[in-house]
PDB file of N, H, CA, C and O in Angstrom:
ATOM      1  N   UNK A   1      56.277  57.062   8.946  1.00  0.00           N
ATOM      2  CA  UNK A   1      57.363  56.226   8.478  1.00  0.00           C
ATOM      3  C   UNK A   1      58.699  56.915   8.737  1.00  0.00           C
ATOM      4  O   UNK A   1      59.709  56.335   9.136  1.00  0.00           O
ATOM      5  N   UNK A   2      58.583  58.361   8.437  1.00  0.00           N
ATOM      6  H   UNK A   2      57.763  58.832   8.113  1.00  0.00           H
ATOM      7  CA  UNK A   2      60.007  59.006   9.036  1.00  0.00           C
ATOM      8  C   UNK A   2      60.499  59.395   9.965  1.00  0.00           C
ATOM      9  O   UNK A   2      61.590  59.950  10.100  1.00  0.00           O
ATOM     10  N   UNK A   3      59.377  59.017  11.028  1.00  0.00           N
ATOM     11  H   UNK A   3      58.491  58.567  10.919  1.00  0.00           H
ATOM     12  CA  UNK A   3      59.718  59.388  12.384  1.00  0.00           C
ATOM     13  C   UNK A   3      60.104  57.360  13.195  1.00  0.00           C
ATOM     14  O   UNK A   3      60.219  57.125  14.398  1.00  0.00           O
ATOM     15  N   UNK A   4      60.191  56.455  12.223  1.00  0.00           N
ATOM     16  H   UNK A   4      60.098  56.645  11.245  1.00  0.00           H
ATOM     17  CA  UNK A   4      60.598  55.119  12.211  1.00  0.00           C
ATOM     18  C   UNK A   4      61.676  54.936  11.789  1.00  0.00           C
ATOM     19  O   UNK A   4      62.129  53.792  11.759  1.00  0.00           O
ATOM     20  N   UNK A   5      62.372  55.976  11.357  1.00  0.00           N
ATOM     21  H   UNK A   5      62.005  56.905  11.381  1.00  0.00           H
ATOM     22  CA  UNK A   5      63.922  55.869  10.452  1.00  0.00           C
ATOM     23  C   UNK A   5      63.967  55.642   8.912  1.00  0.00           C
ATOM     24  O   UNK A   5      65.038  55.730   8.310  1.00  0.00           O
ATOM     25  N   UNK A   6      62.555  55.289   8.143  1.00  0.00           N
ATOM     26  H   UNK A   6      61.686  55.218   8.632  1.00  0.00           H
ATOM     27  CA  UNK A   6      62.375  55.232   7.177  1.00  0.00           C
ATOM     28  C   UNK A   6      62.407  56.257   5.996  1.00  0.00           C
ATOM     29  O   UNK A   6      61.401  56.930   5.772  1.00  0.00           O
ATOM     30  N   UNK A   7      63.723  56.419   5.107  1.00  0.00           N
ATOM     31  H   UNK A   7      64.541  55.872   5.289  1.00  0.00           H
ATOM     32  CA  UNK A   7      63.265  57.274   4.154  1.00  0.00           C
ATOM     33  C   UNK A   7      62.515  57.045   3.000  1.00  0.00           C
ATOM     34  O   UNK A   7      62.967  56.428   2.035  1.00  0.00           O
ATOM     35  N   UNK A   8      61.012  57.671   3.069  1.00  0.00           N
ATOM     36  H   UNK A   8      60.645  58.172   3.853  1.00  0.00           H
ATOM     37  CA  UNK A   8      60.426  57.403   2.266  1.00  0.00           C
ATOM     38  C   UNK A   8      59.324  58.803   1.625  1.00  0.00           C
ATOM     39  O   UNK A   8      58.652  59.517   2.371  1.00  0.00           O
ATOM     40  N   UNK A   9      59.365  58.914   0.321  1.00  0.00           N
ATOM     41  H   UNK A   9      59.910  58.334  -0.285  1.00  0.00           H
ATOM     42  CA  UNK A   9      58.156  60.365  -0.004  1.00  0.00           C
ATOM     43  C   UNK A   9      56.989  60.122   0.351  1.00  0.00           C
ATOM     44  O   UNK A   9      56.600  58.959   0.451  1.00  0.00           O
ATOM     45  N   UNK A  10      56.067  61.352   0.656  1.00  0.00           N
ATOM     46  H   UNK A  10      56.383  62.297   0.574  1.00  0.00           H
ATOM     47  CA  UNK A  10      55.024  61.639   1.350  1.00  0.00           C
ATOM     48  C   UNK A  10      53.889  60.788  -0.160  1.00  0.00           C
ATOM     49  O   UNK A  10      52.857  60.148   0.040  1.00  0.00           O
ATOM     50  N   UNK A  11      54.543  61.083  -1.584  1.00  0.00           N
ATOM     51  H   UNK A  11      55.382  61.603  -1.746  1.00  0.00           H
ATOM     52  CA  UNK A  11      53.799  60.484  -2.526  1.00  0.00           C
ATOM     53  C   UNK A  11      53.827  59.201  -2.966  1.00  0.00           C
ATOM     54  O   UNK A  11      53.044  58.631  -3.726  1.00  0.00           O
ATOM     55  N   UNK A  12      55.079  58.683  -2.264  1.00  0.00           N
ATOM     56  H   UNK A  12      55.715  59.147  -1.646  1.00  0.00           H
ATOM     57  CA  UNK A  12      55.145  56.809  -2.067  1.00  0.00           C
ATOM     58  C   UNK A  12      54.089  56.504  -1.262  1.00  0.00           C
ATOM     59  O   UNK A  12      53.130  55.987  -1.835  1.00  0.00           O
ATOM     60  N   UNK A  13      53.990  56.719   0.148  1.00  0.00           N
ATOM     61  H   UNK A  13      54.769  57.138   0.614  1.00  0.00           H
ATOM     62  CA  UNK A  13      52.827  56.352   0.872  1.00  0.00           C
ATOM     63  C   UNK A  13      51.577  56.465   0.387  1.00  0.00           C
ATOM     64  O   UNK A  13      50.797  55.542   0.150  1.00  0.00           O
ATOM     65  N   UNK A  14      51.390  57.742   0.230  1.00  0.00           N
ATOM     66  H   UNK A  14      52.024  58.491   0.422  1.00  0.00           H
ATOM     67  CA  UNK A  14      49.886  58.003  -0.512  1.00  0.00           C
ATOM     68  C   UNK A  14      49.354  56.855  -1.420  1.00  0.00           C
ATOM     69  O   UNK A  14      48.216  56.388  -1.358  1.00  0.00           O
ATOM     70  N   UNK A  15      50.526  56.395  -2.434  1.00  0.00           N
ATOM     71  H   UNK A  15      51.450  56.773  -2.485  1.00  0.00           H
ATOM     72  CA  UNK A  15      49.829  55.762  -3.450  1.00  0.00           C
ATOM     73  C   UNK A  15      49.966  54.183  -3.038  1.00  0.00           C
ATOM     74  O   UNK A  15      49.501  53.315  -3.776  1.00  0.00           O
ATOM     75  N   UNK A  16      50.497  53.930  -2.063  1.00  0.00           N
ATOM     76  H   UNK A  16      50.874  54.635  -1.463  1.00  0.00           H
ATOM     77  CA  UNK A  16      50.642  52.756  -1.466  1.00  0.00           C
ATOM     78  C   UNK A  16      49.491  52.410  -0.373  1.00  0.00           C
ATOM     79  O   UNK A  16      48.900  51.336  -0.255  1.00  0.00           O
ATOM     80  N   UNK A  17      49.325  53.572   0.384  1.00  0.00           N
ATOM     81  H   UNK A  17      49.805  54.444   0.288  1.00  0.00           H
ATOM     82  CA  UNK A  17      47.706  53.463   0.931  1.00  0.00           C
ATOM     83  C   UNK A  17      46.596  53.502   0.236  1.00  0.00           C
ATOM     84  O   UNK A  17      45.637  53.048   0.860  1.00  0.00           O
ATOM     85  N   UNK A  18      46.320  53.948  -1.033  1.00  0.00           N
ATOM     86  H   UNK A  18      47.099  54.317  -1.540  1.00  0.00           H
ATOM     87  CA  UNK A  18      45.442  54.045  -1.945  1.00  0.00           C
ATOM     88  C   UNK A  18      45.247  52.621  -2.613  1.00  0.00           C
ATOM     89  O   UNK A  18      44.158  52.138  -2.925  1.00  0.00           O
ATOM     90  N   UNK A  19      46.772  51.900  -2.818  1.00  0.00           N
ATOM     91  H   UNK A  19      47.656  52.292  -2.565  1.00  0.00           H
ATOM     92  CA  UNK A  19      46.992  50.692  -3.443  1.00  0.00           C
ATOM     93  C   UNK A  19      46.154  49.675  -2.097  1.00  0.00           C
ATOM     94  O   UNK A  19      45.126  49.387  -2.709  1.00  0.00           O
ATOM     95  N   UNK A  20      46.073  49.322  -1.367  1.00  0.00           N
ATOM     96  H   UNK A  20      46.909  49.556  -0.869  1.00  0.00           H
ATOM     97  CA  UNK A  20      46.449  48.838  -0.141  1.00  0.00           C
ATOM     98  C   UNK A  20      44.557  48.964   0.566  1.00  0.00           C
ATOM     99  O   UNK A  20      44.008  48.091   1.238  1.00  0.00           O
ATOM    100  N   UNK A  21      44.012  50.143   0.183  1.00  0.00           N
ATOM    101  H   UNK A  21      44.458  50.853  -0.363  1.00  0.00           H
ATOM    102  CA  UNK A  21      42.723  50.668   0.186  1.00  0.00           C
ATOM    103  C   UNK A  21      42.730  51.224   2.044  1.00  0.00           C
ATOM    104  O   UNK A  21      41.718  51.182   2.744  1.00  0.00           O
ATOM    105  N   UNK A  22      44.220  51.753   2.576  1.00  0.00           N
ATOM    106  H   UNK A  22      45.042  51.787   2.008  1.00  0.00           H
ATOM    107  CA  UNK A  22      43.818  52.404   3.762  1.00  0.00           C
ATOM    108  C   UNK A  22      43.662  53.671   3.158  1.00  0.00           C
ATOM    109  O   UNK A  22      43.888  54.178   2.059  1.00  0.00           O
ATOM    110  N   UNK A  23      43.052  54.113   4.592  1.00  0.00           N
ATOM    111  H   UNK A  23      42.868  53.701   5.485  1.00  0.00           H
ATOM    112  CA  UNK A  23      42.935  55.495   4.795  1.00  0.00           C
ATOM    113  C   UNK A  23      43.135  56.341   6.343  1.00  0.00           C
ATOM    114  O   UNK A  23      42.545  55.918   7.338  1.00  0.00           O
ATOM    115  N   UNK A  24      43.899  57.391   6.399  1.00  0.00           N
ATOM    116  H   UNK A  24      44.378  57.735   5.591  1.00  0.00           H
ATOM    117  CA  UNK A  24      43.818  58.261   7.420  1.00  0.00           C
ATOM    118  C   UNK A  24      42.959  58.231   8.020  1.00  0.00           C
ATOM    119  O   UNK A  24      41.858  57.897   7.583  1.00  0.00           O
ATOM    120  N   UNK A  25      43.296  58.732   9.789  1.00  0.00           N
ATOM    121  H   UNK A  25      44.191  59.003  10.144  1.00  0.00           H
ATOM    122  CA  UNK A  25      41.954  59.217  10.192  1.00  0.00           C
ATOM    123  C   UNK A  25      42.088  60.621  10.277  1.00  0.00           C
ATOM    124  O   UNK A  25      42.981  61.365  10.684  1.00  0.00           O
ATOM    125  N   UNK A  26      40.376  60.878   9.530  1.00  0.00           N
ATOM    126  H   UNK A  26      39.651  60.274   9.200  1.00  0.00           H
ATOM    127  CA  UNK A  26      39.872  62.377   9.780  1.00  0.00           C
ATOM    128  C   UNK A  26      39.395  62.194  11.172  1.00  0.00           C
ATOM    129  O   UNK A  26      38.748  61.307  11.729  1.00  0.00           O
ATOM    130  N   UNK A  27      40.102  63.704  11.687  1.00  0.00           N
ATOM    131  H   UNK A  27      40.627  64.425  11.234  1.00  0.00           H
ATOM    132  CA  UNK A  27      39.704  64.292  13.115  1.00  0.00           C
ATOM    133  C   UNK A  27      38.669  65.117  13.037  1.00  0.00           C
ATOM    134  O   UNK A  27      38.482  65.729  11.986  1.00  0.00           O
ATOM    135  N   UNK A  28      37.822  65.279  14.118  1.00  0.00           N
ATOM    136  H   UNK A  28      37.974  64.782  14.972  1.00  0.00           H
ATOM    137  CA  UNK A  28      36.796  66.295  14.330  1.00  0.00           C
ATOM    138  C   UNK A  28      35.232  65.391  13.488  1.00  0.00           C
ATOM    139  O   UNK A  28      35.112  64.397  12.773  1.00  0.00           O
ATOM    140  N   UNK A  29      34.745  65.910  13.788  1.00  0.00           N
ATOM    141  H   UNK A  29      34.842  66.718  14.370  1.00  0.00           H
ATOM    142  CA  UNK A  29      33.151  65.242  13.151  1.00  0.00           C
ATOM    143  C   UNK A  29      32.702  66.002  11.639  1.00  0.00           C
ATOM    144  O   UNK A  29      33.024  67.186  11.539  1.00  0.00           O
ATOM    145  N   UNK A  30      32.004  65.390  10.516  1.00  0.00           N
ATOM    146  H   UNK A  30      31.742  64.429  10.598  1.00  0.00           H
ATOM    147  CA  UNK A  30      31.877  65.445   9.482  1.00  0.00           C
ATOM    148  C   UNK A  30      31.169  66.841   9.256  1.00  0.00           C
ATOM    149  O   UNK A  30      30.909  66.983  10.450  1.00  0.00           O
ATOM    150  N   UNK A  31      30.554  68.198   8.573  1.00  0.00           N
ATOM    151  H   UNK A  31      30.766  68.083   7.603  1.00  0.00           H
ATOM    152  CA  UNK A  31      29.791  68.601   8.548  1.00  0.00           C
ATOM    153  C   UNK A  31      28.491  68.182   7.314  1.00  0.00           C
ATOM    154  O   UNK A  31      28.555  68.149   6.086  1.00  0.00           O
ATOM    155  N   UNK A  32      27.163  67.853   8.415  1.00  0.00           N
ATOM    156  H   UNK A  32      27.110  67.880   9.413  1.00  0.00           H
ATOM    157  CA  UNK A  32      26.572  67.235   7.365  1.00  0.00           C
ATOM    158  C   UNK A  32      25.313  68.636   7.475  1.00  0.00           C
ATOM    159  O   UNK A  32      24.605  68.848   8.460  1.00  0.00           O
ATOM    160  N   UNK A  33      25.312  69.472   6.135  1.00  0.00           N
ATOM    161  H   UNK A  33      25.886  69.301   5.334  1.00  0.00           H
ATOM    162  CA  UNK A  33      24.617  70.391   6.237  1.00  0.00           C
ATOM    163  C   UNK A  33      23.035  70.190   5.433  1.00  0.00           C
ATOM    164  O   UNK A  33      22.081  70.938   5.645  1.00  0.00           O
ATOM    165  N   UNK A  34      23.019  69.157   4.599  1.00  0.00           N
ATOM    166  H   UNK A  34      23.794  68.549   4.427  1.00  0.00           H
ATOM    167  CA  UNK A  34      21.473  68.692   3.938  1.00  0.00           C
ATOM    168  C   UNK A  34      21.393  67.357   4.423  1.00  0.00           C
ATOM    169  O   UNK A  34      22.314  66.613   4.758  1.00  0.00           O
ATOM    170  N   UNK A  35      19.722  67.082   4.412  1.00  0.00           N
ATOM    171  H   UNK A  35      18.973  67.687   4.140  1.00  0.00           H
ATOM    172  CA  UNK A  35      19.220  65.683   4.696  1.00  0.00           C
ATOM    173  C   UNK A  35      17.980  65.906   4.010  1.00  0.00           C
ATOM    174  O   UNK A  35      16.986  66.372   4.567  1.00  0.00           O
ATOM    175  N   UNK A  36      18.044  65.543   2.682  1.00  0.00           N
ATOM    176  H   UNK A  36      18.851  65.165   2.230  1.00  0.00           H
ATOM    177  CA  UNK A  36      17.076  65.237   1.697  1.00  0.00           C
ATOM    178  C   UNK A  36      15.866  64.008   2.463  1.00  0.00           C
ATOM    179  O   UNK A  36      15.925  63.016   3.190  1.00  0.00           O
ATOM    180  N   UNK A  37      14.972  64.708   1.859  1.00  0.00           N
ATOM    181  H   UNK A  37      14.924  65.514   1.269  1.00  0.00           H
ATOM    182  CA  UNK A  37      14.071  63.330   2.058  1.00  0.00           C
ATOM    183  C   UNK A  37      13.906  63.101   0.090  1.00  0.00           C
ATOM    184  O   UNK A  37      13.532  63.712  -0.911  1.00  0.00           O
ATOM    185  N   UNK A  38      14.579  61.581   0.587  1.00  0.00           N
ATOM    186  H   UNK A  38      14.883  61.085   1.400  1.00  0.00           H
ATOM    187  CA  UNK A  38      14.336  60.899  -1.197  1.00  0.00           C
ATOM    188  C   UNK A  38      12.688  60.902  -1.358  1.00  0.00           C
ATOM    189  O   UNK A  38      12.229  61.221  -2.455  1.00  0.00           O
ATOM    190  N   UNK A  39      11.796  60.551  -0.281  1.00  0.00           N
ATOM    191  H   UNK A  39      12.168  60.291   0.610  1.00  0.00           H
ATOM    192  CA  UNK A  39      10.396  60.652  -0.909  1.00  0.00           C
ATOM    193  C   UNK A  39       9.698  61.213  -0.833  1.00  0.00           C
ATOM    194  O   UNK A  39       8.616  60.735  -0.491  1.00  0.00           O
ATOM    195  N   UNK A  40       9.845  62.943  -1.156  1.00  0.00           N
ATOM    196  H   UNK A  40      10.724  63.330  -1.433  1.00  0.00           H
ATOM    197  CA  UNK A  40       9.142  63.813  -0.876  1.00  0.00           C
ATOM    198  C   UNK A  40       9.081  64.090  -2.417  1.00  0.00           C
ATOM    199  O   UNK A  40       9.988  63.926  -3.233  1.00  0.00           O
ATOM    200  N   UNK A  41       7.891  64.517  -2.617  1.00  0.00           N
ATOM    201  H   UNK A  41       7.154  64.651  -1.954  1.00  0.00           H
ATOM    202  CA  UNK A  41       7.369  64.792  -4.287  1.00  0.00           C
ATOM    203  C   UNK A  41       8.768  65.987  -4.701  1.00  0.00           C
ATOM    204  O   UNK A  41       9.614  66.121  -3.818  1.00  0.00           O
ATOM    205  N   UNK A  42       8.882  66.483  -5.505  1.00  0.00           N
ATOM    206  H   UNK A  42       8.194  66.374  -6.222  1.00  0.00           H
ATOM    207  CA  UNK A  42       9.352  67.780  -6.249  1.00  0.00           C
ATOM    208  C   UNK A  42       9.011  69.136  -6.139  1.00  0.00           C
ATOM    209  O   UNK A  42       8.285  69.148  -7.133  1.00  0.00           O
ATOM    210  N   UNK A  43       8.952  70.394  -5.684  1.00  0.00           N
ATOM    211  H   UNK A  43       9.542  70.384  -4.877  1.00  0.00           H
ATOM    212  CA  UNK A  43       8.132  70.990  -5.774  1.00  0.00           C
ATOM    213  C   UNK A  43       7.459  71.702  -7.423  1.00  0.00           C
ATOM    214  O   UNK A  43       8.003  71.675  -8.526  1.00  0.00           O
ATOM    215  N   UNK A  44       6.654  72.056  -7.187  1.00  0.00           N
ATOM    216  H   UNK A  44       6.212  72.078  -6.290  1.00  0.00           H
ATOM    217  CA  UNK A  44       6.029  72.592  -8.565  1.00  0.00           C
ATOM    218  C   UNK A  44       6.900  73.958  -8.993  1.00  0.00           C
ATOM    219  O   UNK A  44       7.311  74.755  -8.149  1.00  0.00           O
ATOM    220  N   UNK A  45       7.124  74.108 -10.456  1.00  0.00           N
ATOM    221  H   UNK A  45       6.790  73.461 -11.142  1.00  0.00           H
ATOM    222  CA  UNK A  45       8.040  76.121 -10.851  1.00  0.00           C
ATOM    223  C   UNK A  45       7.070  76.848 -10.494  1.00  0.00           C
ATOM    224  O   UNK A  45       6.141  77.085 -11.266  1.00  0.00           O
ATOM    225  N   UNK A  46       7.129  77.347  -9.201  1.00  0.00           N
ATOM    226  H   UNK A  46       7.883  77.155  -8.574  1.00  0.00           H
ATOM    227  CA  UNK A  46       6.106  78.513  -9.028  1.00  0.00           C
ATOM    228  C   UNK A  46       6.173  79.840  -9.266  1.00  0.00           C
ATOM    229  O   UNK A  46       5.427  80.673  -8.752  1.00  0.00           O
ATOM    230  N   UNK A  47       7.382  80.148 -10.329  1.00  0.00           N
ATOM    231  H   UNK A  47       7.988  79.471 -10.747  1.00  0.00           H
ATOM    232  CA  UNK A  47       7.507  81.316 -10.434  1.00  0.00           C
ATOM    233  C   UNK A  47       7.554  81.001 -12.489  1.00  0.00           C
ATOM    234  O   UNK A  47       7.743  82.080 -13.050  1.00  0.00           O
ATOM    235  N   UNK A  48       7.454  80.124 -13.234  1.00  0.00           N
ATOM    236  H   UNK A  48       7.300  79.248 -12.778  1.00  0.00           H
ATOM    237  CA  UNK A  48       6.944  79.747 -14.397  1.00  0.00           C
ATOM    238  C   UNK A  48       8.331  80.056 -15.207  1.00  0.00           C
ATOM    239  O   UNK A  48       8.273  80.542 -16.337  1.00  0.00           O
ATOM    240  N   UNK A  49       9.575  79.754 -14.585  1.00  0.00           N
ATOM    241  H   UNK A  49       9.622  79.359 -13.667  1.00  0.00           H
ATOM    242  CA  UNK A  49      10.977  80.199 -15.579  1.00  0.00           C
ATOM    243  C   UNK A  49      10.790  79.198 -16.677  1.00  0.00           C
ATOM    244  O   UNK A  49      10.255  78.091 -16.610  1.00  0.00           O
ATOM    245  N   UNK A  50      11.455  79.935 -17.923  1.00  0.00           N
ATOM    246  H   UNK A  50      11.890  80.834 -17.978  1.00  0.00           H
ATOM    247  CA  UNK A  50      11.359  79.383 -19.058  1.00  0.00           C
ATOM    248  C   UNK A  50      12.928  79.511 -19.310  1.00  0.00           C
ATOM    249  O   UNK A  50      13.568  80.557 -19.412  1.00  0.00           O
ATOM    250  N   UNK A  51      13.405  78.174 -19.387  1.00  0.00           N
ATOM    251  H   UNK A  51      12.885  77.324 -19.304  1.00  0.00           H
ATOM    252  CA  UNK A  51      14.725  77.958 -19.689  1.00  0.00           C
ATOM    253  C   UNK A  51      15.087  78.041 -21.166  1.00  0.00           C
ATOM    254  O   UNK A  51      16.091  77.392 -21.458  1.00  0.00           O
ATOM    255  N   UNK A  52      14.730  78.434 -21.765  1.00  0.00           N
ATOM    256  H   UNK A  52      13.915  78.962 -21.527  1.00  0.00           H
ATOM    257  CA  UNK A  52      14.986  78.329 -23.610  1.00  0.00           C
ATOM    258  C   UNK A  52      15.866  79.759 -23.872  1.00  0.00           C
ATOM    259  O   UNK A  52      15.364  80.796 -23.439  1.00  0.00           O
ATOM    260  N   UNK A  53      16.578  79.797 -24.256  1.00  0.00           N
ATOM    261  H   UNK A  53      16.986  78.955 -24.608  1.00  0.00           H
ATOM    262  CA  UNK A  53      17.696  80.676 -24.624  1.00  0.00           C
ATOM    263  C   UNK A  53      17.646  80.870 -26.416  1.00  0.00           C
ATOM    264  O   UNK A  53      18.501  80.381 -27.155  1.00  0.00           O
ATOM    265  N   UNK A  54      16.824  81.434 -26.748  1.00  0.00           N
ATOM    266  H   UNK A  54      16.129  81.831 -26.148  1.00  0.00           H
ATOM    267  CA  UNK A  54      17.152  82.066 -27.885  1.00  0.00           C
ATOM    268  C   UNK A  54      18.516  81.968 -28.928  1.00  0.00           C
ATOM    269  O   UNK A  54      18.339  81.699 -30.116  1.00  0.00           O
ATOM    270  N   UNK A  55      19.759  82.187 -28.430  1.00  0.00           N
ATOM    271  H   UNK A  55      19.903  82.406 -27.465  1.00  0.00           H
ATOM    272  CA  UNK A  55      21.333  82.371 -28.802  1.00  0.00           C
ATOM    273  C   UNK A  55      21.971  82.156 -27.741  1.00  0.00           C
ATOM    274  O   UNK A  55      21.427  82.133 -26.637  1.00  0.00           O
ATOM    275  N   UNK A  56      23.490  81.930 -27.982  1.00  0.00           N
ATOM    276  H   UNK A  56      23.932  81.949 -28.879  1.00  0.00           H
ATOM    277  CA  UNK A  56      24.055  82.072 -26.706  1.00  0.00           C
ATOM    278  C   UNK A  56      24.001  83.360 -26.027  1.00  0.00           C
ATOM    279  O   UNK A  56      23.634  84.394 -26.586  1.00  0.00           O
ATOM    280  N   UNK A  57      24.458  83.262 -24.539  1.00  0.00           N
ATOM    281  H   UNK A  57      24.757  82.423 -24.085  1.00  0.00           H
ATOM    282  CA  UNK A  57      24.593  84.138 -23.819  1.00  0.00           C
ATOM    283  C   UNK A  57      23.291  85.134 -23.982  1.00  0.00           C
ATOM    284  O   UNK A  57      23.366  86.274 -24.440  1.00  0.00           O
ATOM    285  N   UNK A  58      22.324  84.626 -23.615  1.00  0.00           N
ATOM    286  H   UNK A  58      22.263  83.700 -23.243  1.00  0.00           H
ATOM    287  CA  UNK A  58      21.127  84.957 -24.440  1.00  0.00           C
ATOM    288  C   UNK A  58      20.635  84.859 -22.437  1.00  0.00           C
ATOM    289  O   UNK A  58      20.489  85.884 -21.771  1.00  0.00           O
ATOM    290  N   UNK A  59      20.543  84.080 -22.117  1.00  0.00           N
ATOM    291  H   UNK A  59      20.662  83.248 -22.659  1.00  0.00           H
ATOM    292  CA  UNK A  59      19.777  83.634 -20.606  1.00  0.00           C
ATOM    293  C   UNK A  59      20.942  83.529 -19.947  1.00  0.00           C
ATOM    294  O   UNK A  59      22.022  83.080 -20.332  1.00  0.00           O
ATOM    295  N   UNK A  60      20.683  83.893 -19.126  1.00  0.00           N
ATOM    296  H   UNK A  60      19.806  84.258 -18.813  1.00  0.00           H
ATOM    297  CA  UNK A  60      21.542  83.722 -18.121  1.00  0.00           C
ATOM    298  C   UNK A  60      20.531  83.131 -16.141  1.00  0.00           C
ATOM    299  O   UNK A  60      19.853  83.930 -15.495  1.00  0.00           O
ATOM    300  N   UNK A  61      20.767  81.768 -15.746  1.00  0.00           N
ATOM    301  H   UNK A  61      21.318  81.119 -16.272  1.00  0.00           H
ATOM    302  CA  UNK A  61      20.283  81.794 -14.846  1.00  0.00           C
ATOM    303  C   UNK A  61      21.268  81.364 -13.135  1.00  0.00           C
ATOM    304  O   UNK A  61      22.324  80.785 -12.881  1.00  0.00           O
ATOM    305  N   UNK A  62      20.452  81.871 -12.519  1.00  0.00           N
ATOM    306  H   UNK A  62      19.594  82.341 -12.725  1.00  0.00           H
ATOM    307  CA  UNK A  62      21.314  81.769 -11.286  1.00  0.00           C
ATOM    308  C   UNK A  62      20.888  81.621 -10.112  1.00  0.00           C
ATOM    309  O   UNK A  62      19.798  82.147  -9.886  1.00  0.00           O
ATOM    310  N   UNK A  63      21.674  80.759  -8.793  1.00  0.00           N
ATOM    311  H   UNK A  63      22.560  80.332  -8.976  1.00  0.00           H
ATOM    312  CA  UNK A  63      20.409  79.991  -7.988  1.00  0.00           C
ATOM    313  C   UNK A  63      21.606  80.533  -6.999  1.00  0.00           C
ATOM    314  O   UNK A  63      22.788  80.557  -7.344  1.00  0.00           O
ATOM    315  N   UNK A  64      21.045  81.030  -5.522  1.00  0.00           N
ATOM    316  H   UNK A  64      20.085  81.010  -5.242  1.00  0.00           H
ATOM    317  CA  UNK A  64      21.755  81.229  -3.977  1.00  0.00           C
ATOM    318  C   UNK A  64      21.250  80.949  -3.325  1.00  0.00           C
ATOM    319  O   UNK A  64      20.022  81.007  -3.386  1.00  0.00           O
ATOM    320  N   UNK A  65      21.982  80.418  -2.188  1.00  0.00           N
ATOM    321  H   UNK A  65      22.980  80.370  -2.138  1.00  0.00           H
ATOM    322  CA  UNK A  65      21.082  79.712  -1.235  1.00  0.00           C
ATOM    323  C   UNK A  65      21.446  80.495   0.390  1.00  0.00           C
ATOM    324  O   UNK A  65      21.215  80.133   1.544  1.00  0.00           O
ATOM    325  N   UNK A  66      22.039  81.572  -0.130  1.00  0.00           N
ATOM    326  H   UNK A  66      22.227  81.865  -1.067  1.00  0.00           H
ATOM    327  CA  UNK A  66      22.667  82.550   1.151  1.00  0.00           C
ATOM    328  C   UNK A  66      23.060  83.680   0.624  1.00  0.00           C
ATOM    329  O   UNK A  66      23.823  83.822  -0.331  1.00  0.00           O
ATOM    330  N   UNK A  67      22.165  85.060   1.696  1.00  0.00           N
ATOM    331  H   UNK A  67      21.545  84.945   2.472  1.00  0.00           H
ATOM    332  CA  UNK A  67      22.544  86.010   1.558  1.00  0.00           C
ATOM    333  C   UNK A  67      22.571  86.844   2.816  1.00  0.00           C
ATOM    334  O   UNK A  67      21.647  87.052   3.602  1.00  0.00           O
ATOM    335  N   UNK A  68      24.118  87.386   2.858  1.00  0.00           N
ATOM    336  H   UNK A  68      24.869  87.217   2.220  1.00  0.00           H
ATOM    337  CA  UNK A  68      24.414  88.183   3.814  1.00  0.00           C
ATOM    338  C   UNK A  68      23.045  89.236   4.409  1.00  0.00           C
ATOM    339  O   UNK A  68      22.546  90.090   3.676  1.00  0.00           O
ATOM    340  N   UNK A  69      22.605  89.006   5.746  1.00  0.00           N
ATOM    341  H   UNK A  69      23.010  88.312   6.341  1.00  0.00           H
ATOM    342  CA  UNK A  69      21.610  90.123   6.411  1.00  0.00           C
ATOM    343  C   UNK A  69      22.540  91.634   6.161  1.00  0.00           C
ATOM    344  O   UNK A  69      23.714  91.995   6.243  1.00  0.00           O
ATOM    345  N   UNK A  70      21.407  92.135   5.863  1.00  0.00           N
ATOM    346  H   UNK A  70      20.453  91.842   5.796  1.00  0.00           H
ATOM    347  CA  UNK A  70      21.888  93.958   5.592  1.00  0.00           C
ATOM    348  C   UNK A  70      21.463  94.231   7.203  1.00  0.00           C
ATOM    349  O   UNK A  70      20.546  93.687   7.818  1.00  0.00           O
ATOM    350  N   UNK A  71      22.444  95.273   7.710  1.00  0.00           N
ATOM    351  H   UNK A  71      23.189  95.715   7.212  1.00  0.00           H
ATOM    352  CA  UNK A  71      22.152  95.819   8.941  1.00  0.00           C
ATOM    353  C   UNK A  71      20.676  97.000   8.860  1.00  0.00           C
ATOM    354  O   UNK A  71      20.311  97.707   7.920  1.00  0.00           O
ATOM    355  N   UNK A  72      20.190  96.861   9.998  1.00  0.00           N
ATOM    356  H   UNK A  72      20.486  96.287  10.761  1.00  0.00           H
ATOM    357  CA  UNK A  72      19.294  97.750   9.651  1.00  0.00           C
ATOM    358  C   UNK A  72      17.493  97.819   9.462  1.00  0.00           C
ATOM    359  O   UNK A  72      16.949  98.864   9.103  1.00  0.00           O
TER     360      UNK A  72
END
């Protein structure tokens, strides 16, 4: 719009394309890094964690799905 002679804020547009239901185009292709299969059973706790926490700060649990290779 301001390269049209139009003075107008970058947060007028926004909420006027939002109003309006456009949208930008995203460049470059999406990264799609999971593809669930919805009908694959669950797997079973094969390691038997027991989520029950006693008190707070009592359990603490924690899930990674990446870890840096050690050289070597």
């Amino acid at each position: 719009m301001q390269r049209e002679g139009f003075d107008i804020a970058r947060c007028t547009v926004e909420r006027l394309m939002r109003d309006l239901g456009l949208q930008g185009v995203i460049r470059g292709k999406p990264v799609k890094t999971t593809m669930s299969d919805k009908t694959a059973p669950c797997p079973l706790d094969q390691v038997n964690r027991q989520f029950h926490a006693p008190a707070p700060n009592m359990l603490w649990v924690s899930d990674f799905t990446y870890g840096a290779p050690r050289p070597g």
